[in-house]
N, C-alpha and C positions, 0 to 999 in steps of 0.2 A: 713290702713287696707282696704281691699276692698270687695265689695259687697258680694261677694262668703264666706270671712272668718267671715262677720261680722252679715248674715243674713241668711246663706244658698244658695242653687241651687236659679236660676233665675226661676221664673215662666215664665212657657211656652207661656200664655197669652203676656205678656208683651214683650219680645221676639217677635212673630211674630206683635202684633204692632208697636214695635218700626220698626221693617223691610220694614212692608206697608207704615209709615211713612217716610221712606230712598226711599224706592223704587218709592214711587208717586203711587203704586198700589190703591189704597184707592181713590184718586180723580178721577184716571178712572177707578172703579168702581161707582163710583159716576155720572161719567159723563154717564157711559153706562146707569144707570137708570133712568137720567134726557133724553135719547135720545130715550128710550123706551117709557117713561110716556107723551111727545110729541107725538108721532107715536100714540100710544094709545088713547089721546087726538085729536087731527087732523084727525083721522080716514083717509078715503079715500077720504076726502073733495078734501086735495091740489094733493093730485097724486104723492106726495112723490116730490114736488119740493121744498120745501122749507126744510132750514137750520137751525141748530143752531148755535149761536155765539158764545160769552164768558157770563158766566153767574156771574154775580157780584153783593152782596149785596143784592138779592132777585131779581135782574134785567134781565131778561131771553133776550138776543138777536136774534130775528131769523129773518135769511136771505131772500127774496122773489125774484123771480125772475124780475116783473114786477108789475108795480102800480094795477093794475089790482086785484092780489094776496093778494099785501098789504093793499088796501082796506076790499076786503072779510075778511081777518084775523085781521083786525082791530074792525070788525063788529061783529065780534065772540068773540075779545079777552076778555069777564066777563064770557061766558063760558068754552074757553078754559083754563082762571087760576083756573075755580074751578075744572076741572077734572086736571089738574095737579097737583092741592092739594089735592085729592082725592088719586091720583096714588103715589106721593110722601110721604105723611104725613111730614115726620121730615125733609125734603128740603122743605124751603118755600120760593115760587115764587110771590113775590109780584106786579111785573109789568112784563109787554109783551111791547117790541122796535123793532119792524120792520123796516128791513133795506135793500135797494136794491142791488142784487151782478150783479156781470157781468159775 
């Protein structure tokens, strides 16, 4: 028997998550508010040169152009994670890893 004969219509709800689910829609959404809540945070500090990475386990990776960058954002990074957790709530960013790109 199948779900339809045994329960009724599918709700609508669960339907379009399972979809965001399939589609990956949902992690970049995710990612777009982890890219804002940085911007946000960093303000006009960097100049819009740094990046972000891959973000794993609470572990925010961002990119810096020069030691220079990574420095200053090093010095910053206790206030940078609490406006990210401010901006966030329910993503929680427990460490900042600066890394140099090319």
């Amino acid at each position: 028997m199948s779900r339809k004969d045994s329960e009724g219509p599918e709700r609508l709800a669960e339907i379009l998550s399972r979809l965001m689910i399939e589609r990956g829609w949902g992690q970049q959404q995710q990612r777009s508010q982890l890219e804002q809540a940085w911007r946000a945070a960093v303000g006009d500090r960097d100049g819009g040169v740094s990046r972000l990475g891959a973000c794993r386990r609470g572990v925010l990776e961002v990119l810096v152009p020069d030691a220079s960058w990574h420095q200053v954002l090093s010095f910053e990074r206790a206030g940078l994670l609490k406006a990210l957790s401010e901006q966030l709530g329910h993503q929680r960013i427990r460490e900042l890893r600066f890394r140099l790109y090319t």
